[in-house]
NULO-501124 format. One record per residue (C-alpha): residue in one letter; x, y, z. Coordinates in steps of 0.05 Angstrom, whole numbers, plus 32768, in hexadecimal, padded with zeros to 4 digits. Example, Ala and Ser with C-alpha at 12.3 -4.5 7.8 and 13.67 -1.06 7.14 Angstrom:
// residues 2
A80F67FA6809C;S81117FEB808F;
//
This chain:
// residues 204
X800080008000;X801A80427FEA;X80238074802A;X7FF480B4801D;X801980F08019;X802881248047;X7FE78157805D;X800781A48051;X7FE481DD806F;X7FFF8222804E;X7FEE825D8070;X7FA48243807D;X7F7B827980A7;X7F37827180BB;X7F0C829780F0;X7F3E82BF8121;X7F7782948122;X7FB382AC80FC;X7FD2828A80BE;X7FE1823E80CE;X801C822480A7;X803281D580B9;X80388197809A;X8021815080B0;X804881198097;X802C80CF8087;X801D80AA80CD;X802F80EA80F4;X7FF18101812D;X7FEF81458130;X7FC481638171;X7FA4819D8177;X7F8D81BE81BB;X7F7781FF81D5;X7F45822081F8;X7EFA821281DF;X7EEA824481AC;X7F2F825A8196;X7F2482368152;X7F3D81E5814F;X7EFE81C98132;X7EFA820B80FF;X7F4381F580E0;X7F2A81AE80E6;X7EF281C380B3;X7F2181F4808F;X7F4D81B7807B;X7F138187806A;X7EF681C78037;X7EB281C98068;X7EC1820F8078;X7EDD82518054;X7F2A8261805E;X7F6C8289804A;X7FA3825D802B;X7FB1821E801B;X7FA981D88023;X7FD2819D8002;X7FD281598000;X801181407FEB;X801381617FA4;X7FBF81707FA2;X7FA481B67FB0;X7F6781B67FD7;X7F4C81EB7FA4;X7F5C81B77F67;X7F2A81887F81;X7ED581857F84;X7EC981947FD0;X7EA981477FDA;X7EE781207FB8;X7F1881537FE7;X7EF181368028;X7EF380EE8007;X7F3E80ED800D;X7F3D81268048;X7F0C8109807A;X7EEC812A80AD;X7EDA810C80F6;X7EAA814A8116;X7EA58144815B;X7E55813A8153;X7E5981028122;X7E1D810980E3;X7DEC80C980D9;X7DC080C08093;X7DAD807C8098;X7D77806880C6;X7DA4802480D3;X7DEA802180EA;X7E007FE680B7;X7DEC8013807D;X7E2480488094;X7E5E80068098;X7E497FD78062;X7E9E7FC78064;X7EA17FC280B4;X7ED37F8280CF;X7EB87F618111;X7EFD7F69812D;X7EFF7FAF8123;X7EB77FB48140;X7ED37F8A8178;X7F117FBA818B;X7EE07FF7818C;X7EB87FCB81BC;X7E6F7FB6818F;X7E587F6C817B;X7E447F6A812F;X7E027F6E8147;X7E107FBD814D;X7E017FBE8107;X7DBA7FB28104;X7DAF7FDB8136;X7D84801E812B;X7DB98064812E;X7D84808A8156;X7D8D80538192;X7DDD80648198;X7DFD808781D0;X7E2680C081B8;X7E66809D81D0;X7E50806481A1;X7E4180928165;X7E8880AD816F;X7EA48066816B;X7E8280538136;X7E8A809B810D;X7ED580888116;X7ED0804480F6;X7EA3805C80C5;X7EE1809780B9;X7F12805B80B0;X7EEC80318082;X7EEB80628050;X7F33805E8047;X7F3E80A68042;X7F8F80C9803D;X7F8680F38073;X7F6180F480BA;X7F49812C80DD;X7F34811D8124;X7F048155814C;X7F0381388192;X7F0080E7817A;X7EF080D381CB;X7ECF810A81E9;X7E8880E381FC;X7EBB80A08216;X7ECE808E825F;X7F1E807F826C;X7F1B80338256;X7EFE803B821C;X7F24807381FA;X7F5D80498206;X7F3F801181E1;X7F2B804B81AA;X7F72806181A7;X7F93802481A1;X7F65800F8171;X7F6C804C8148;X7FB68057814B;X7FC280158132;X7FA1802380F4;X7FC7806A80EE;X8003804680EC;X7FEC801180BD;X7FCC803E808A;X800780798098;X7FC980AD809C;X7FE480F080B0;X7FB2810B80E6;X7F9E814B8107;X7F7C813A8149;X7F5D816B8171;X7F6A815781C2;X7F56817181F6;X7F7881418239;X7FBC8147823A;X7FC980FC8246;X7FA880EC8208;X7FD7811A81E0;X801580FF81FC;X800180B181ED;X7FE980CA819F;X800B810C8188;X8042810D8168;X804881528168;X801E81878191;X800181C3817E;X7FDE81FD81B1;X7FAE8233819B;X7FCA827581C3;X7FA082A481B8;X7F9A82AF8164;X7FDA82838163;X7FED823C8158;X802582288179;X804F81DF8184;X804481D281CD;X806C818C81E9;X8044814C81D9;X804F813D821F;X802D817F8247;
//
């Protein structure tokens, strides 16, 4: 399998926060924190096209602007922190889904015939994950991926999910909140300050 190339943001402004200019190489975890409000999910959706922005956006040698906004977010996906549901059933959003990967996110098959509307929002975010992963995409972009889960089981989501980051060599912007969380993912660390981003240690 051929790695994906690198994710380049050029001088990419959106909202408040000044020009953001970084690159996020293949299998590299990228987290974003800051104070809530000062603009991480806005360059989340500035990166997946979803929301109007300054400068650029590359993958590998692919200009965001050279693609249709839907075949950008194909390759360029998108995990909001509220996940989005179409389908009345949840099989109809994972006609691809493994058992074993059901298994590690902690779900019998049976979670597949069962109705969206009767999921806990902790479940939807699992499943919105696996539903991210199956689609093969280049790039992940991660708003909050555990949020709605208790300590044990965002373990079992991280493990789960960084296994398949390093398998698939996805670069990946992941906005984090808990600062144990970023040292065990990030790779690097980056802190809204005021209208700046800056690298903060993976570890603090």
């Amino acid at each position: 399998m051929t790695a994906p190339p690198s994710l380049h943001l050029v001088r990419l402004a959106v909202g408040e926060l000044a020009p953001v200019t970084l690159t996020v190489a293949p299998g590299e975890v990228h987290c974003l924190s800051g104070p809530s409000g000062s603009g991480k999910s806005r360059l989340l959706r500035a990166v997946a096209d979803l929301e109007a922005h300054d400068g650029e956006v590359w993958l590998g040698d692919i200009d965001q602007a050279s693609l249709p906004a839907h075949a950008w977010r194909a390759r360029v996906m998108l995990v909001p922190a509220e996940s989005h549901w179409w389908e009345d059933e949840v099989g109809e959003h994972l006609p691809r889904a493994e058992a074993s990967d059901l298994e590690a996110l902690g779900f019998t098959p049976e979670v597949l015939t069962w109705q969206v509307a009767r999921l806990s929002s902790g479940e939807k975010q699992r499943l919105a994950l696996l539903r991210a992963v199956s689609l093969e995409p280049s790039v992940l972009l991660l708003d909050e991926p555990t949020a709605n889960l208790d300590g044990a089981t965002t373990r079992r989501v991280e493990a789960w999910l960084m296994a398949r980051i390093r398998e698939r060599h996805w670069p990946v912007l992941w906005v984090a909140h808990d600062a144990d969380q970023i040292a065990r993912v990030a790779t690097r660390h980056w802190r809204i300050e005021g209208r700046n981003l800056r690298e903060a240690p993976a570890w603090v």
